[in-house]
Phi, psi and omega in degrees: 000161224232155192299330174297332207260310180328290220299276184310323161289280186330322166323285188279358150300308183332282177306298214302305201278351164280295164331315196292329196271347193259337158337288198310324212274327161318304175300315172299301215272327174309278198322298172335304172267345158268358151353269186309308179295349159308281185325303165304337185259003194242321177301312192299327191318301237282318175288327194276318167311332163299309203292318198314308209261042136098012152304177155236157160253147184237103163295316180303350202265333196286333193280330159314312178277317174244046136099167150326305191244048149272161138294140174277158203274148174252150183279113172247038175087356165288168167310143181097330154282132216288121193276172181276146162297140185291145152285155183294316173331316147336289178313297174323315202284354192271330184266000170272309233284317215271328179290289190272349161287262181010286179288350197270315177310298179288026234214266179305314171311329214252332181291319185268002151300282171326299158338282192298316182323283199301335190265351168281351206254335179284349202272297190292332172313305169324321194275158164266099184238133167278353187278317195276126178325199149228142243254154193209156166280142189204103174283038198309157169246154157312144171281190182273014181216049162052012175275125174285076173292138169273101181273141161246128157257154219210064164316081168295041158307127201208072177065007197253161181256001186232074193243152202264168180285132181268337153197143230220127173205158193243102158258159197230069217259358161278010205277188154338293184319316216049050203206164184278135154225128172260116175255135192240096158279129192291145207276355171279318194313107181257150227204154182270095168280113181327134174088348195219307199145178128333139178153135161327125176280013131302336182269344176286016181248299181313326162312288188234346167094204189301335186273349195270002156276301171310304169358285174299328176282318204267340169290300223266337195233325186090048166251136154236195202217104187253016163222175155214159191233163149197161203205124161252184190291344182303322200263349183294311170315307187297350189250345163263331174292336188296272195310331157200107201305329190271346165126170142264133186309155167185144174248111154271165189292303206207142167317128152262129171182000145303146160053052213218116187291317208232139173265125174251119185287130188305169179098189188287121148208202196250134176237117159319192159275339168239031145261354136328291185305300185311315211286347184256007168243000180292132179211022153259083109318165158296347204251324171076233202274350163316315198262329165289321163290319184301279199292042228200275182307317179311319177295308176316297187297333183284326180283299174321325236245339174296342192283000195310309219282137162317271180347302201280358162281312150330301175287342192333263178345304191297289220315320200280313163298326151337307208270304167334300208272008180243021196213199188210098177202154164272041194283140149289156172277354143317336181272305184295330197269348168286336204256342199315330190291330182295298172314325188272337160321314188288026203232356188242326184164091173302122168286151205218133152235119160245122202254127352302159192270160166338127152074014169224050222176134171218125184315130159214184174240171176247159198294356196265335188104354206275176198236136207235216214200115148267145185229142166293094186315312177286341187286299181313325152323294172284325181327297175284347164291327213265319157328262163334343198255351162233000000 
């Protein structure tokens, strides 16, 4: 080969391997940037998937930290790093959810309340009883410190029509207190009944029937009464048997079994509705109608102290119309649904007053000869304001 023909092949090796090399540097420079737009298309997912799944990224705070003309950092749970903020939308949107379960829930209680009230009340209205009071005119007042008092009675009738009250009581759940309370007057206590006379404040119901028992209550104590309740003993079972199937929790005082339908053993059990009713009418004892009034509030508080159990608040509403529709009174249903909050209080303790109180009281006789409670009036008076009023 001739010096030119070398001379020319070292050229053109020469030229080749500079294309070749300048080829390379192209591919390099491709591979670099589409690298980097990989990275940059893999950083936006990654940032828009965070956000999708309820994140933030917080530029100010990563621009705080790597300078103005960083990027921002996204966080991925190490230490040390500041975590993201929730968004507020969210929050909001979690606490209307929380808002509208809450009213939708109360909603639904006051609807099924109601319900229930009235298909229990028509249910007891319904049965065919000869048994079940009659409905009486009742001329009630508000008391003098705005409280709607209930007078409740308790009737030991057996068919006869002019039977005396067996038990005579004031609840009282709107008062001061805001709670439930009851004064329980002994059926011996002689009292002036308007229209009649001197005479046991048990005989004013044979007289004129409940209001002439308001009457009397409201002359004699300063009570006044803007509802009434009456119960005889048939349907008093039927409203603890309503109300609770399973019997009320009680602790009795002592063995019982004179003059007694059912014999009762001391101690803790379960009282049915007419093993209730005995146990709150038994007086033959020493204590006579002292130890029988007492147990009577026992009873009451022992029926409050039931609304404890879920269940039996659940059954409330039917069982408490039930028990409406078996009895003879003007309670609105607006007064209990107004009062309820009161009622479930009474599931903690009922306050109890009996009247006469300690030490204002005395054995006397009647024109009759029988033998009755002379009472201090004025003492019993402030007694029971001072009572009600905390």
């Amino acid at each position: 080969m001739s010096r030119m023909d070398r001379y020319r092949s070292e050229e053109e090796k020469v030229q080749r391997s500079s294309r070749q090399n300048s080829n390379g540097n192209i591919f390099a420079r491709r591979s670099r940037t589409h690298s980097h737009n990989e990275d940059n298309n893999y950083t936006d997912e990654y940032e828009q998937n965070y956000q999708e799944d309820g994140q933030q990224v917080d530029y100010d705070y990563y621009e705080d930290m790597n300078g103005p003309n960083d990027e921002p950092y996204i966080s991925g749970g190490s230490q040390g790093n500041k975590p993201p903020k929730k968004p507020k939308k969210s929050r909001k949107r979690k606490k209307h959810r929380f808002l509208r379960f809450i009213f939708t829930f109360l909603i639904l209680l006051i609807a099924y309340s109601g319900v229930s009230f009235y298909l229990g009340q028509k249910a007891g209205e319904a049965e065919d009883s000869d048994d079940l009071p009659e409905t009486e005119t009742f001329n009630g007042f508000s008391d003098a410190d705005g409280a709607h008092n209930i007078l409740l009675i308790g009737s030991d009738s057996r068919g006869e029509e002019n039977a005396r009250a067996d038990t005579i009581m004031v609840l009282q759940l709107d008062g001061p207190a805001k709670k439930p309370k009851i004064v329980s007057f002994m059926r011996d206590t002689y009292v002036d009944i308007p229209g009649v006379g001197g005479n046991k404040i048990n005989a004013s119901y044979a007289y004129g029937g409940a209001d002439l028992v308001r009457q009397t209550v409201s002359q004699n104590f300063g009570i006044d009464c803007q509802y009434y309740m009456t119960l005889n003993f048939q349907t008093f079972e039927k409203v603890i048997d309503t109300l609770f199937s399973n019997g009320v929790d009680i602790d009795a005082e002592k063995d019982m079994s004179k003059n007694l339908e059912v014999p009762i053993k001391k101690g803790p059990q379960k009282m049915d509705g007419l093993t209730l009713l005995q146990y709150a009418r038994f007086r033959m004892d020493e204590e006579g109608d002292f130890g029988r009034v007492r147990r009577q509030q026992q009873v009451i508080s022992a029926v409050f102290s039931e609304l404890k159990n879920p269940i039996a608040l659940f059954k409330l509403p039917y069982a408490a119309g039930k028990a409406m529709g078996y009895s003879a009174n003007d309670i609105p249903m607006s007064f209990l649904a107004k009062n309820s909050f009161s009622i479930t209080k009474g599931a903690s303790g009922v306050d109890r007053l009996s009247v006469p109180v300690d030490d204002t009281w005395s054995y006397g006789q009647s024109y009759d000869g029988s033998s009755v409670l002379m009472v201090d009036q004025q003492a019993n008076q402030q007694a029971i304001q001072n009572f009600l009023a905390k």
